[in-house]
C-alpha positions as CSV (number, residue, x, y, z in Angstrom):
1,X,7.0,16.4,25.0
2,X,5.8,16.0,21.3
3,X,2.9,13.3,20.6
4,X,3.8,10.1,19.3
5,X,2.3,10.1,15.7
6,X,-0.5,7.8,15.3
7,X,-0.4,4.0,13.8
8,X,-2.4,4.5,10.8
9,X,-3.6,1.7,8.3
10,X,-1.8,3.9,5.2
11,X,1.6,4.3,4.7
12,X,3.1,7.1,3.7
13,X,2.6,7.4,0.0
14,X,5.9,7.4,-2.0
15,X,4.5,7.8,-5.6
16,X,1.4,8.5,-7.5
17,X,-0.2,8.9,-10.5
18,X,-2.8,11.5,-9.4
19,X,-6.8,10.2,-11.2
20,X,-10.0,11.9,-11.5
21,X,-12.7,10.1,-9.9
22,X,-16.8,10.9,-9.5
23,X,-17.5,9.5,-6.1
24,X,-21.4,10.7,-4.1
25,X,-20.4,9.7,-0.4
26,X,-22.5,10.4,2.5
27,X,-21.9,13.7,4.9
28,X,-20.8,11.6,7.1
29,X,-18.4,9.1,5.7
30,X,-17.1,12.9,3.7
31,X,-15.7,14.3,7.6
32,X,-14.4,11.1,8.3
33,X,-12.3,11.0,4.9
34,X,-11.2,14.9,5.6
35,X,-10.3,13.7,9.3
36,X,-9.0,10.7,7.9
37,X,-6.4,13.2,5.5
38,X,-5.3,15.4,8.7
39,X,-4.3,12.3,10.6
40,X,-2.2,11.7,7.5
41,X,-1.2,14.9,7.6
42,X,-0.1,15.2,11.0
43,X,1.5,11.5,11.2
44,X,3.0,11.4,7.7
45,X,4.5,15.6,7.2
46,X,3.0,16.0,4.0
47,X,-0.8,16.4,3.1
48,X,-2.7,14.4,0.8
49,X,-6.1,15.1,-0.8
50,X,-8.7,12.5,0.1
51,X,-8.8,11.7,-3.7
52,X,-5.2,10.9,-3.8
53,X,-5.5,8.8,-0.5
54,X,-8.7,7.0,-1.2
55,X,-7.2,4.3,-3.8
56,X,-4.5,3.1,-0.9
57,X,-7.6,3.2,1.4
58,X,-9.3,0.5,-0.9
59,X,-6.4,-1.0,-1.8
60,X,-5.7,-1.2,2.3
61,X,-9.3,-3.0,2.7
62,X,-8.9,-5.3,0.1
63,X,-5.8,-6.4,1.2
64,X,-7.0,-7.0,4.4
65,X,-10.4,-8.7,3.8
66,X,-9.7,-12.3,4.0
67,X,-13.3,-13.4,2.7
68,X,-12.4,-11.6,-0.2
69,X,-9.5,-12.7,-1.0
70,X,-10.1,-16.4,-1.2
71,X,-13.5,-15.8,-3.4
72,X,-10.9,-13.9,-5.3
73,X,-9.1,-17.5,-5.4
74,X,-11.8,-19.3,-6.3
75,X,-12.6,-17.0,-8.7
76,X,-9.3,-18.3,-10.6
C-alpha cells in the first residue's frame, strides 16, 4: 500500500516568477530547507528548488503569525 502523502504547510505551487536572492543560512537550517524541498517533492510530484519555495515559506509564516499581523494593523 502506497504512503499517504504528507500534510505540508505549502501548497503546491501553481505559478511563479522565479527571483535571485543572496541568503547566508546556517548548516543546519540549509538540510532542513533541502529536506523541506523532498517532502515537497514527494507530496506535491514536481520538485522545487529551495529558492523557488522559500518566498511561500515566508509568505506561509507571515500569514500565520497572529502577533504580526495585528502590529501590521496597527501599523495602518
Amino acid at each position: 500500500m502506497a504512503k499517504a502523502a504528507p500534510q505540508i504547510k505549502i501548497q503546491k505551487i501553481i505559478t511563479h516568477k522565479p527571483v535571485k536572492i543572496h541568503v547566508s543560512v546556517p548548516h543546519n537550517l540549509n538540510a532542513d530547507l533541502e529536506a523541506y524541498a523532498k517532502v515537497y517533492e514527494r507530496t506535491h510530484g514536481e520538485k522545487q528548488s529551495v529558492g523557488a519555495l522559500i518566498p511561500h515559506m515566508l509568505s506561509a509564516f507571515l500569514n500565520s503569525d497572529s502577533g504580526f499581523k495585528k502590529a501590521k494593523r496597527e501599523l495602518a
